[in-house]
C-alpha positions as CSV (number, residue, x, y, z in Angstrom):
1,X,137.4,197.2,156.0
2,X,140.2,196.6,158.2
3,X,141.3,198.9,160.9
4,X,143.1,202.0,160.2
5,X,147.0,201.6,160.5
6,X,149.9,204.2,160.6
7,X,152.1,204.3,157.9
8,X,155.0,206.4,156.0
9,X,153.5,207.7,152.5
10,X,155.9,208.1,149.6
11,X,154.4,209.7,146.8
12,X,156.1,209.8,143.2
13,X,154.6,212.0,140.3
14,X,155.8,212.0,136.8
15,X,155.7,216.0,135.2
16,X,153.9,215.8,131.9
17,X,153.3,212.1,131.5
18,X,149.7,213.4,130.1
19,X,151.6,214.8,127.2
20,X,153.6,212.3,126.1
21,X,152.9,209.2,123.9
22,X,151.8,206.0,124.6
23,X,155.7,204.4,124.1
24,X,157.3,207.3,126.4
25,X,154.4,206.9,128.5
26,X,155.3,203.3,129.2
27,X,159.2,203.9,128.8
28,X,158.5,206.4,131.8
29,X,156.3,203.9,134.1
30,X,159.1,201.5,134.0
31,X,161.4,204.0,134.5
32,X,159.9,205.3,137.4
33,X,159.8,201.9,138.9
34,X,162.9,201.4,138.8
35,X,163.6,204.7,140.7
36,X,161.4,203.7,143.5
37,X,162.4,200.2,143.8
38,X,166.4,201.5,143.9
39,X,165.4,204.6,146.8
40,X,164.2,201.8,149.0
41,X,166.6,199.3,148.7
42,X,169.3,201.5,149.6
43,X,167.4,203.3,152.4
44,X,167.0,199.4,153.7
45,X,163.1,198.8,153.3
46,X,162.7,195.4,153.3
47,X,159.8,194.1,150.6
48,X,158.0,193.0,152.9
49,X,158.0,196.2,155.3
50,X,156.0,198.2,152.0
51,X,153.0,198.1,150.0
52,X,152.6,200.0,146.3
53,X,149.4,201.6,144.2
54,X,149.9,202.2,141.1
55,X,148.5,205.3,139.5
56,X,149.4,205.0,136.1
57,X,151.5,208.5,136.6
58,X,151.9,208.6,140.3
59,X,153.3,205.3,142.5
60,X,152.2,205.1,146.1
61,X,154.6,203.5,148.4
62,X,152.9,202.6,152.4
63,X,156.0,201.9,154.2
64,X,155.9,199.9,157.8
65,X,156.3,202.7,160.2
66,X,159.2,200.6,162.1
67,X,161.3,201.9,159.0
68,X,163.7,204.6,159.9
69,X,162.4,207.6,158.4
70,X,165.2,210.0,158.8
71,X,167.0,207.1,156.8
72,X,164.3,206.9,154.3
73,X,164.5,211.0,153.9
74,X,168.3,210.9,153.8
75,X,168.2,208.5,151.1
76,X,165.5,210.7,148.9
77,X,167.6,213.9,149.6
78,X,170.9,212.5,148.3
79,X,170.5,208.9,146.2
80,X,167.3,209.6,144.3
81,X,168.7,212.8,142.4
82,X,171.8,211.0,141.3
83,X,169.6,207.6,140.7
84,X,167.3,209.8,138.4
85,X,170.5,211.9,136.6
86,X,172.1,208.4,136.2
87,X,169.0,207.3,134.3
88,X,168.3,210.7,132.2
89,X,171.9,210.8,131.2
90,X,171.3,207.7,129.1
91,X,168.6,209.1,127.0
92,X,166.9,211.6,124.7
93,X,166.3,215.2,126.3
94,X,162.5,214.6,124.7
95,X,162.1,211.5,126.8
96,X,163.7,212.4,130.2
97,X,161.7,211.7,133.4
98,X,161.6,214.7,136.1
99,X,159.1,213.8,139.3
100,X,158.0,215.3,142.5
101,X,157.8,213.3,145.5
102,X,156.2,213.7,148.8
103,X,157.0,212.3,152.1
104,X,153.8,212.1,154.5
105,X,152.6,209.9,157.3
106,X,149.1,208.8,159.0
107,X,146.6,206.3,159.3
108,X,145.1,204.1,155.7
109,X,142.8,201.8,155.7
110,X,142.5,199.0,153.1
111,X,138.5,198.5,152.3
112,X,137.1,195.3,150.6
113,X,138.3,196.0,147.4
114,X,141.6,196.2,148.2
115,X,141.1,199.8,148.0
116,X,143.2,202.8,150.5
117,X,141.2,204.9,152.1
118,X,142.2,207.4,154.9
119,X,142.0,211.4,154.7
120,X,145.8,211.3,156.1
121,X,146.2,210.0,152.3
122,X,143.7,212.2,150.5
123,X,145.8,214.9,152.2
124,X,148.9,213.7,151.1
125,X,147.5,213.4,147.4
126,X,146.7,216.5,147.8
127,X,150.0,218.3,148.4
128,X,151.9,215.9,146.0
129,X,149.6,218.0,143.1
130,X,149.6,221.3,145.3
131,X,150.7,224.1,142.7
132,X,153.5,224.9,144.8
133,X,155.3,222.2,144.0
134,X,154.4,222.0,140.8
135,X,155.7,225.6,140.5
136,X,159.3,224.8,142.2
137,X,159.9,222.1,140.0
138,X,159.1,223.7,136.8
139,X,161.9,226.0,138.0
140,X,164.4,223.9,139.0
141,X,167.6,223.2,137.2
142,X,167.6,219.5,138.2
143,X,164.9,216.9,137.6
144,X,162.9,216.3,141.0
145,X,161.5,218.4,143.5
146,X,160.8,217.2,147.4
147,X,158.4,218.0,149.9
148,X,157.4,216.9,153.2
149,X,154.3,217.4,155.4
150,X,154.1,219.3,158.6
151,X,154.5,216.4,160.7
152,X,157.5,214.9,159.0
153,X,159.0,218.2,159.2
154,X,158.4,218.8,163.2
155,X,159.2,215.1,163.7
156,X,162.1,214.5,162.4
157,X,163.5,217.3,159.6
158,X,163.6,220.0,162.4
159,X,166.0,218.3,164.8
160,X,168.7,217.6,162.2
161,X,169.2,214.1,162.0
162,X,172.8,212.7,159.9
163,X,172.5,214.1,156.7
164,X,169.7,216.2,156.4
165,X,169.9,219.8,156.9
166,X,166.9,221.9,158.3
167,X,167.6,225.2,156.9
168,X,167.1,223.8,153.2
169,X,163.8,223.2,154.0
170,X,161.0,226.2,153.4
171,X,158.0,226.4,155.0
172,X,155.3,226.7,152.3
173,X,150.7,227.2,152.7
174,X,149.0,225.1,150.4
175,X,145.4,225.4,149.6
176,X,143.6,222.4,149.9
177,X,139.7,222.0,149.7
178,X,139.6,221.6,153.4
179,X,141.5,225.0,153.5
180,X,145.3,226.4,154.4
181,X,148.0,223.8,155.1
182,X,151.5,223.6,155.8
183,X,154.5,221.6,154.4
184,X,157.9,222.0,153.9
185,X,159.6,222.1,150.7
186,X,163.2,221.4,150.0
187,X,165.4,223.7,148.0
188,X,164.0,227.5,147.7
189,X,160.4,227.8,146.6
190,X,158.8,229.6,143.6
191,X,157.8,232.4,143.2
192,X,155.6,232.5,139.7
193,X,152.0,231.5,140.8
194,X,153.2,230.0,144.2
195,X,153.6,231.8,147.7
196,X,156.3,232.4,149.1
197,X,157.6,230.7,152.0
198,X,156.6,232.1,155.4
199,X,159.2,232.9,156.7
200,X,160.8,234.7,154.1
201,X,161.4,238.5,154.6
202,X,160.8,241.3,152.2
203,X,164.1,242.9,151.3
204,X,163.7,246.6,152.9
205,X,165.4,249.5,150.9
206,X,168.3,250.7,152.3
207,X,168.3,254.2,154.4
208,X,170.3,257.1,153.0
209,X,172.6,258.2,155.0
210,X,173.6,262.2,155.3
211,X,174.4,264.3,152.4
212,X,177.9,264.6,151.3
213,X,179.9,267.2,152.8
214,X,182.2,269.7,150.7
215,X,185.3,269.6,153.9
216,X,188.5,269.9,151.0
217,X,189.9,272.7,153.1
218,X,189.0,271.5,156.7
219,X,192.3,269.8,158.2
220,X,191.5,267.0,161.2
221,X,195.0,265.9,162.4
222,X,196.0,265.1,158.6
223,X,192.2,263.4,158.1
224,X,189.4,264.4,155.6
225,X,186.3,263.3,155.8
226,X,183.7,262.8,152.8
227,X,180.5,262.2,155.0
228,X,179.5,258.4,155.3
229,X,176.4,256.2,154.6
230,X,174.5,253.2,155.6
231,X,172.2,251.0,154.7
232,X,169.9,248.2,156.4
233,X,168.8,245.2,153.9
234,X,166.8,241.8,154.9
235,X,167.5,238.8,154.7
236,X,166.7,238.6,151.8
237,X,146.8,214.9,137.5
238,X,144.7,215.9,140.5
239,X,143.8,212.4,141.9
240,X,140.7,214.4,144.3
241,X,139.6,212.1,147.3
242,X,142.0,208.6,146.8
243,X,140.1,205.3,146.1
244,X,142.4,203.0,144.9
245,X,141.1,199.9,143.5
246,X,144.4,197.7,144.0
247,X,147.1,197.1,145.8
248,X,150.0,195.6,144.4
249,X,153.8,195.4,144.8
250,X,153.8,194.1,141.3
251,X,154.4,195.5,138.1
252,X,150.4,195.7,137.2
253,X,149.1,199.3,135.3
254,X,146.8,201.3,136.4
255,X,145.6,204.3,134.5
């Protein structure tokens, strides 16, 4: 096995590829490659700077960390949506691709099967299927979902780098088998079978405010008054432990 090395994790997941026939199901692999191989190119990764797994519904992308990764996040914020809507435009509603995608990073191995192993991977595997993000993406209007890991986030999301905007990012808790996580979801989070995010506040019911007065014959200085109120309102496929048993920047399947 060769020694651990740190690495950016892009993960892509197809929604419902289970349920889908063997033609869409290859339709949708090809499509999805084409997605990823367009998001890198125009966030500047260099062929030779990643290395892909292919899990039949899911793609794995470990990306040399000398790659910029607030230009790699910029890019998945803003050119993967429009290079998926560009794509789905072109075809049957029945056969349109929708994905969720993860931006991790940490140390992977490659064993002597060509294999990745690393927990930093497992972990990310694991919030890629976290229901969560499944939930979010189920309700949004568009056809992707993002989420980052805890690191990303106070690396390089929470100091605003050109183009990406912290406050559209919601701290969510994901239940993994090693317990409570965090990561950081873009866009608003569910709320049907998903927490909410952290640090979103309960909306408090407003305070009455003093009964209404009856003053129709009281004169002020030419003034009535009527009484007054306020009100105080808040602000408002589970892959398991990853083995994978190739490693490929070809077009190879994998199921």
């Amino acid at each position: 096995m060769t020694d651990p090395v740190y690495r950016t994790l892009l993960l892509f997941d197809i929604e419902q590829y289970g349920s889908r026939d063997d033609v869409e199901q290859a339709f949708l692999r090809r499509l999805l490659y084409e997605i990823v191989d367009a998001t890198l190119l125009a966030a500047d990764v260099d062929e030779t700077a990643r290395l892909r797994a292919d899990r039949g519904d899911s793609v794995m992308e470990l990306i040399d960390a000398k790659v910029s990764v607030p230009a790699l996040l910029k890019t998945l914020l803003a050119e993967t949506p429009a290079l998926l809507h560009n794509k789905n435009r072109l075809i049957a509603a029945s056969a349109r691709m929708r994905l969720r995608i993860l931006l991790s990073s940490g140390y992977v191995a490659v064993d002597e099967l060509d294999g990745w192993v690393g927990s930093d991977l497992n972990h990310a595997v694991r919030l890629l299927n976290a229901a969560p993000l499944r939930d979010a993406l189920k309700r949004r209007e568009g056809d992707s979902v993002m989420c980052v890991s805890d690191g990303i986030y106070q690396g390089v999301v929470r100091h605003g780098p050109l183009g990406v905007r912290r406050d559209d990012f919601h701290r969510i808790t994901v239940e993994t088998k090693e317990g409570p996580t965090v990561a950081w979801l873009h866009g608003e989070p569910g709320t049907s079978g998903s927490p909410a995010a952290d640090t979103a506040e309960k909306p408090r019911p407003s305070r009455p405010g003093p009964a209404p007065v009856d003053l129709s014959g009281a004169s002020f200085g030419g003034s009535y008054v009527a009484g007054d109120q306020h009100g105080v309102s808040g602000q408002g496929t589970v892959l398991g432990d990853v083995h994978l048993g190739g490693r490929s920047t070809g077009r190879g399947e994998r199921e």
